[in-house]
N, C-alpha and C positions, 0 to 999 in steps of 0.2 A: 540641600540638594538630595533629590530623592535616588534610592539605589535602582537599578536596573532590576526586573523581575527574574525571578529563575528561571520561567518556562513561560516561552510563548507560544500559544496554543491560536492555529492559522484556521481560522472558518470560512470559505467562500459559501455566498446564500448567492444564490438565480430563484426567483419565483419560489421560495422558499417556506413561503407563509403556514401552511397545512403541518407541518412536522416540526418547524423552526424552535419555539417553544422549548419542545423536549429536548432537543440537543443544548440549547446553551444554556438549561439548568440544569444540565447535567455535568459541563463542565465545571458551571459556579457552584455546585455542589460537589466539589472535589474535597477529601479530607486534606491535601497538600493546596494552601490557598499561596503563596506565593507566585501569583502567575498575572498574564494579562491576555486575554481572549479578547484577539482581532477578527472582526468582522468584517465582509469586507462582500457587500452588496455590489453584485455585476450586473447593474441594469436593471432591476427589476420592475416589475411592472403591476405585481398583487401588493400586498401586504407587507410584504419583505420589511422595509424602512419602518414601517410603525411598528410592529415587534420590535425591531432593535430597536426603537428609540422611550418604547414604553419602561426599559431597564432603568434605575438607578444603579448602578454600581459604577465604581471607580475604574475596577480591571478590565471593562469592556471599551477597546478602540473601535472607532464604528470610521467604514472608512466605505464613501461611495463612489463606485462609477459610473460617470453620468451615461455611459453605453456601455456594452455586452461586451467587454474583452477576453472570454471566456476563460477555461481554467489556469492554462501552464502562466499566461499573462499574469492575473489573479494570484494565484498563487505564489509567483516572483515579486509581484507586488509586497505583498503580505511578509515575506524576507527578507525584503529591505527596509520594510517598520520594522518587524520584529526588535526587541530589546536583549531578550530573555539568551542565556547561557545553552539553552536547551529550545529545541523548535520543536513542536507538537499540531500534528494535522488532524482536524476534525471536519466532516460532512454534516450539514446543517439538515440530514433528518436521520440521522445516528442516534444510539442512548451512551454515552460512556458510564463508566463503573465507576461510583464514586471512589474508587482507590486508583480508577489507572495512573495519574500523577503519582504516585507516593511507592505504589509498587516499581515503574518504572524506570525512577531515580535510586531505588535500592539498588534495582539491579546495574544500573549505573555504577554506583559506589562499587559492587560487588566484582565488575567485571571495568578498572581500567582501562584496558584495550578496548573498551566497545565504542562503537562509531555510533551505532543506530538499536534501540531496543524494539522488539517485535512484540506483537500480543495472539492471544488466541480470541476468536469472537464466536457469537451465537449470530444463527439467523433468526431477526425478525418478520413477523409477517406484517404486510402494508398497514396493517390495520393498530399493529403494536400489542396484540391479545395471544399469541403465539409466540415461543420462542425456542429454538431449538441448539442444541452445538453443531457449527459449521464443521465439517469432517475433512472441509479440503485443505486446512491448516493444519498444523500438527508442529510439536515442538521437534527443532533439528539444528545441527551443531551450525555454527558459524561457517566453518568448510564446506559442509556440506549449501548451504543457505548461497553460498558467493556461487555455485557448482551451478547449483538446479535451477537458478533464479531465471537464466535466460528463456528455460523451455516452458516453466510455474511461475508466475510472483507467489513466494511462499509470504511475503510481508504484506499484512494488512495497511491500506494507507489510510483509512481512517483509524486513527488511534493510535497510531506508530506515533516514537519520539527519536529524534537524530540530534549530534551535539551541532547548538548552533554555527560554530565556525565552518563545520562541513557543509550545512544547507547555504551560507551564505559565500561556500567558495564553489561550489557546482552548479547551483540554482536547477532550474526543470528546464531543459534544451526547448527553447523558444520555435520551433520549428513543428508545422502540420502533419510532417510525416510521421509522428509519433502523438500524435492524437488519440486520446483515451485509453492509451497507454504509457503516458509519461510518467507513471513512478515506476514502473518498470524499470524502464530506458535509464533514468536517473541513477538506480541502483544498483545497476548494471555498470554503469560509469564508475562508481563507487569500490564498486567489488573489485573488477578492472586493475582500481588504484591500491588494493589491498585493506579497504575498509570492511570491518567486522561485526556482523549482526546476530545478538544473541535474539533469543525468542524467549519470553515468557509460559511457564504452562497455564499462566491462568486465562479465564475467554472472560476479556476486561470490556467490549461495547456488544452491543447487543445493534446488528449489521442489517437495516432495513431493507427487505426485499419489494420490491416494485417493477409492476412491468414497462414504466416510464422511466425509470434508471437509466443513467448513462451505460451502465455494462449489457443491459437487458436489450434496450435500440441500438445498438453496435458492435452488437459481439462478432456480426459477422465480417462487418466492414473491419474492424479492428484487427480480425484476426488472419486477414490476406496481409494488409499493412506490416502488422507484427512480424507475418512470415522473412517476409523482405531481410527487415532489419534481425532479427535470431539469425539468417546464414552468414550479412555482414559481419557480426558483432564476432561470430565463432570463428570464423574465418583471421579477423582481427586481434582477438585474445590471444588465439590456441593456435593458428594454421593450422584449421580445417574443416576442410571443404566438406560442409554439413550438404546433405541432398535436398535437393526439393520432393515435398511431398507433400501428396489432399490430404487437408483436413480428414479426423476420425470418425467416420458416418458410419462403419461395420466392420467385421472382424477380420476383414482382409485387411484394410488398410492400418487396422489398431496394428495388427504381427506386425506391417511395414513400420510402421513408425516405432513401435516397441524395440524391433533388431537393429533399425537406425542410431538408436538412444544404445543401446547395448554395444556396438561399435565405438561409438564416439567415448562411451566410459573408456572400456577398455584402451584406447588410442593414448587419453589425459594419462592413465595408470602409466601405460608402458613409457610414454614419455616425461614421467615423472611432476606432469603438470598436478596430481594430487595424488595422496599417499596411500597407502591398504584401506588404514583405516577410515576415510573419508571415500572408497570407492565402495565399501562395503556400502556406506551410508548411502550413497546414491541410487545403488543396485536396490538396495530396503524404500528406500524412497519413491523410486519409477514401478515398483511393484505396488505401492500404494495408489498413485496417481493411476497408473492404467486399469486397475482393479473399481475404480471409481468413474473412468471412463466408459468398460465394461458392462458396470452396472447399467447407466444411462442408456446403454443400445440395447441391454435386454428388454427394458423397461419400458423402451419406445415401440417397443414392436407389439 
């Protein structure tokens, strides 16, 4: 009887053919081979199927759907194969770092309380001849990470590793109103429950930039949706009544929202929802994040 793998590593491909390649040799090229990489084809309609199926190897599950059930489905999917002790997400036109399994799991060992390990990434360009470090990630305590998550997802989801009993007792909320934001959402559940997320400092994939991307077509739709659910969620957590407020287009609205975020610390502070030291971190944090906002609208003008 064969053993269960350590890490199952979840790939959904849609129309995937162009980039597909380099993702899943990158993760069969991991220096920690104990794993089994599921694929797991939504429909597609190019090439998708014959890449996967031109592999020989053993550790790839090739799993198709005969329609487009799109991700949070997909990806629930892919959960309930899973085998592995450890659930690991990867986007099928990603590069991962032939170490991020191995790094990963150290940090695993290193830190028993941890629920979920984070990474840092680079941006790539569409083309894959460019590479830069992503600036909007940065290493930050597990407090601080459960704190900021609602208003930032500080966790990369391609390349993140979570202990599989956690992914297979929350799964990704099955529901549209959380469309193109459901690892968010998920993590938020998580934190919620007092699940703890360390970060790596190393930038372990290399994060393709496209203007076909699901973050790139949907940012704006995503982020009226997201509004919604951030005043629920805070409301829910913390009682309290977060304001509505536009999106940040200029330096009026950045102050508005910036003193917003500055209230809401201080409120968790005094009511002891987190400690000095973890408000300090937030205050360092929201100066990063709006300092990067900032930039954007000089930049546009």
């Amino acid at each position: 009887m064969m053993k269960n793998p350590k890490i199952s590593c979840i790939m959904p491909a849609y129309n995937a053919g162009k980039y597909l390649k380099v993702a899943i040799d990158s993760i069969l090229n991991q220096t920690f081979k104990d794993f089994e990489l599921i694929i797991i084809n939504d429909g597609s309609s190019d090439n998708t199927e014959d890449i996967i199926l031109s592999y020989d190897d053993s550790r790839i599950v090739y799993i198709k759907n005969e329609r487009n059930l799109k991700l949070m489905k997909t990806l629930n999917k892919g959960i309930d194969k899973a085998k592995g002790e450890f659930i690991s997400r990867m986007d099928s036109d990603d590069q991962a770092h032939p170490s991020l399994f191995e790094r990963e799991l150290q940090e695993f060992e290193k830190h028993p309380d941890a629920g979920i390990v984070n990474i840092l990434t680079n941006h790539m360009s569409e083309d894959g001849l460019r590479i830069r470090p992503n600036r909007q990630y940065f290493k930050i305590s597990p407090e601080v990470c459960s704190v900021v998550c609602i208003h930032a997802n500080m966790i990369s989801h391609p390349g993140v590793m979570v202990k599989g009993d956690l992914m297979r007792k929350y799964h990704y909320a099955d529901d549209e109103k959380y469309l193109h934001f459901e690892d968010s959402e998920l993590w938020c559940r998580m934190f919620a429950d007092g699940v703890k997320c360390y970060t790596l400092c190393d930038r372990l994939l290399n994060y393709r930039m496209s203007p076909t991307s699901i973050n790139s077509m949907y940012a704006n739709e995503r982020f009226f949706r997201k509004k919604d659910f951030v005043i629920s969620y805070i409301r829910k957590r913390w009682n309290y009544c977060y304001p509505q407020l536009p999106p940040i287009t200029d330096m009026k609205s950045l102050i508005n929202n910036y003193n917003a975020l500055n209230h809401f610390w201080i409120f968790l502070k005094k009511r002891r929802y987190i400690d000095s030291l973890t408000y300090w971190g937030v205050v360092k944090w929201q100066i990063h994040y709006f300092l990067g906002i900032l930039k954007r609208i000089v930049l546009s003008r």
